[in-house]
C-alpha positions as CSV (number, residue, x, y, z in Angstrom):
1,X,14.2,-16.5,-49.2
2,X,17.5,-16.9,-47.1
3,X,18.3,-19.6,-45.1
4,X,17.3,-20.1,-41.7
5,X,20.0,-20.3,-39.6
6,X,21.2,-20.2,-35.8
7,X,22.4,-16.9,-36.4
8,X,19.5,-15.4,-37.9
9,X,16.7,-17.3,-35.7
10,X,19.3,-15.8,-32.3
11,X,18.8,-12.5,-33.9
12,X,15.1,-12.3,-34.9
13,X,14.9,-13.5,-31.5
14,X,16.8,-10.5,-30.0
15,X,15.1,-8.1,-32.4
16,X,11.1,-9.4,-30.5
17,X,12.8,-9.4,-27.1
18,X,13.6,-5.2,-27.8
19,X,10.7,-4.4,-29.3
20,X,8.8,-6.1,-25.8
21,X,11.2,-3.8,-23.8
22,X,10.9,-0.9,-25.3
23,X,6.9,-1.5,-25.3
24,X,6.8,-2.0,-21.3
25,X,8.7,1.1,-21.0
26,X,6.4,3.0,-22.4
27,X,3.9,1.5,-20.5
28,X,5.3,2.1,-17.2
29,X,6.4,5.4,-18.3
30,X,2.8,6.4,-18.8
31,X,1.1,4.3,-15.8
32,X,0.2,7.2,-12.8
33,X,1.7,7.0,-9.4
34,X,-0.4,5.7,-6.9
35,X,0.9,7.0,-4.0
36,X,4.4,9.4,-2.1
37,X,7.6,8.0,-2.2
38,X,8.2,5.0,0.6
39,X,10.7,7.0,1.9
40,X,8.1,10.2,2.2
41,X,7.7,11.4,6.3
42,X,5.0,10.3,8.2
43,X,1.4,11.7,7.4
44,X,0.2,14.0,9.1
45,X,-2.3,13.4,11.9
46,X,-5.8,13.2,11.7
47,X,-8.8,13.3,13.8
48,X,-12.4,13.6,12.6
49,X,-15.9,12.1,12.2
50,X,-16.3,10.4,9.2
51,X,-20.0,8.8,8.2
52,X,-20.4,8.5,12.0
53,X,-17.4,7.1,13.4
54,X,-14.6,8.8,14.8
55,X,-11.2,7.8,13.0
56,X,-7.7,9.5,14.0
57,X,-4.4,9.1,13.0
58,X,-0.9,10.2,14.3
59,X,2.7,9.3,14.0
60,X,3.7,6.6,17.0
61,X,7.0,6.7,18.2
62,X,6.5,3.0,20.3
63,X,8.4,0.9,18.4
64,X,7.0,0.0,14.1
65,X,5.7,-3.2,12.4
66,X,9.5,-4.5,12.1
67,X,11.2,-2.4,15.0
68,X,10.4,-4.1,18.0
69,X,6.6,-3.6,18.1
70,X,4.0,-6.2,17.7
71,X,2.0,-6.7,15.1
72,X,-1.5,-6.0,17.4
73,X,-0.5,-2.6,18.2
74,X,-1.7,-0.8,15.0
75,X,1.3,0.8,13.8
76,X,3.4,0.5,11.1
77,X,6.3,2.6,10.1
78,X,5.7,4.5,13.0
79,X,2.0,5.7,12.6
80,X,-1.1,4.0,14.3
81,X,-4.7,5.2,13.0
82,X,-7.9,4.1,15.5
83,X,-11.6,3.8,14.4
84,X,-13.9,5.0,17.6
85,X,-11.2,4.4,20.0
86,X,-10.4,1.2,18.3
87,X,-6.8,0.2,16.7
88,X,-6.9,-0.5,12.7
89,X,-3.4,-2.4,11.7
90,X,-2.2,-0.4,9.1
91,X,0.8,-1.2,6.3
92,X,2.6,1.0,4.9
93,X,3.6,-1.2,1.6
94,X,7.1,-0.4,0.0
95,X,5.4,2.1,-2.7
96,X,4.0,4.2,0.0
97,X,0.5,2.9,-0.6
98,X,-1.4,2.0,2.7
99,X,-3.0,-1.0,3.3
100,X,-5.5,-2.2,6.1
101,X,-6.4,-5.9,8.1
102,X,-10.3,-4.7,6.8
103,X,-8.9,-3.6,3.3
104,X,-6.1,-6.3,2.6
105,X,-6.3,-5.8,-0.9
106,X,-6.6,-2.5,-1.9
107,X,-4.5,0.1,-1.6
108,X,-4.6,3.6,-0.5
109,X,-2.7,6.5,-0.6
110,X,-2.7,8.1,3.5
111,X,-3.5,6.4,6.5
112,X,-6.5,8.8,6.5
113,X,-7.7,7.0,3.3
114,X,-7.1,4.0,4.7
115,X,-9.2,4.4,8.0
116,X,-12.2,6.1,5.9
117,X,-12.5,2.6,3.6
118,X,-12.7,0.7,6.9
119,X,-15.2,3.0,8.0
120,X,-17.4,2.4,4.5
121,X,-16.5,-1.4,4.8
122,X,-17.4,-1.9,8.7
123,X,-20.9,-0.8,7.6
124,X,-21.8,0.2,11.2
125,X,-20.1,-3.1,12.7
126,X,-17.7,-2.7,15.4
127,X,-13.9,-3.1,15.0
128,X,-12.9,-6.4,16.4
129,X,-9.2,-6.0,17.8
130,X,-6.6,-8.3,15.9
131,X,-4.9,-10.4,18.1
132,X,-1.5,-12.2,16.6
133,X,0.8,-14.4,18.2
C-alpha cells in the first residue's frame, strides 16, 4: 500500500469534491422548472368565479413592490390580483414563482394560481386587508 501523503490525501480529496459536482449537475439538470422566466411579461389578466368567490387579476401600472408603491397596495412587479373586491399582496419571487401573504410558503406558477389557493385556504373567511408600515 503506498504511503499516505499530503499530495495524495489533497488529491483523493479533489477526486470526491468532482464526483459531488458532477452528481448535483445531474440533479439539477433533471429537476423540472417550476415556473416562466423572471424576466417573462406580465400575466395576463383574469377575472372569474372561482368555488364562489370572485378573484381578478391585471397588470398595474401604479408604481411595484420596489418602485415607489407600498407594500399594502397588492402589487408586485406591476400586477395586483383581488379576491371579491379585496387586494391579495402578491410576490413575484426571482424564479417567476408567485407567492401570496395567505400562501407564504408555497409557490405558484401565475397570479391566477396564486389567487385560486387563497381562495381554497380562506375557506369562506373574508380577506382581511394587510396593513404595513
Amino acid at each position: 500500500m503506498p504511503e499516505l501523503t499530503r499530495r495524495r490525501a489533497l488529491g483523493a480529496a479533489a477526486s470526491a469534491l468532482a464526483g459531488l459536482a458532477v452528481a448535483d449537475l445531474a440533479t439539477a439538470a433533471s429537476a423540472q422548472p417550476v415556473a416562466a422566466a423572471p424576466n417573462a411579461s406580465d400575466p395576463a389578466p383574469f377575472d372569474e368565479v372561482y368555488q364562489g368567490r370572485r378573484i381578478q387579476g391585471a397588470p398595474s401600472h401604479g408604481g411595484g413592490h420596489h418602485g415607489g408603491g407600498h407594500h399594502g397596495n397588492g402589487e408586485h412587479g406591476g400586477y395586483a390580483v383581488r379576491i371579491d373586491g379585496d387586494e391579495l399582496h402578491v410576490m413575484r419571487n426571482a424564479d417567476g414563482t408567485w407567492i401570496s401573504v395567505v400562501n407564504h410558503y408555497e409557490t405558484f406558477a401565475t397570479p391566477r394560481a396564486v389567487a385560486r389557493a387563497a381562495v381554497v385556504e380562506l375557506q369562506g373567511a373574508e380577506l382581511v386587508p394587510l396593513v404595513l408600515a
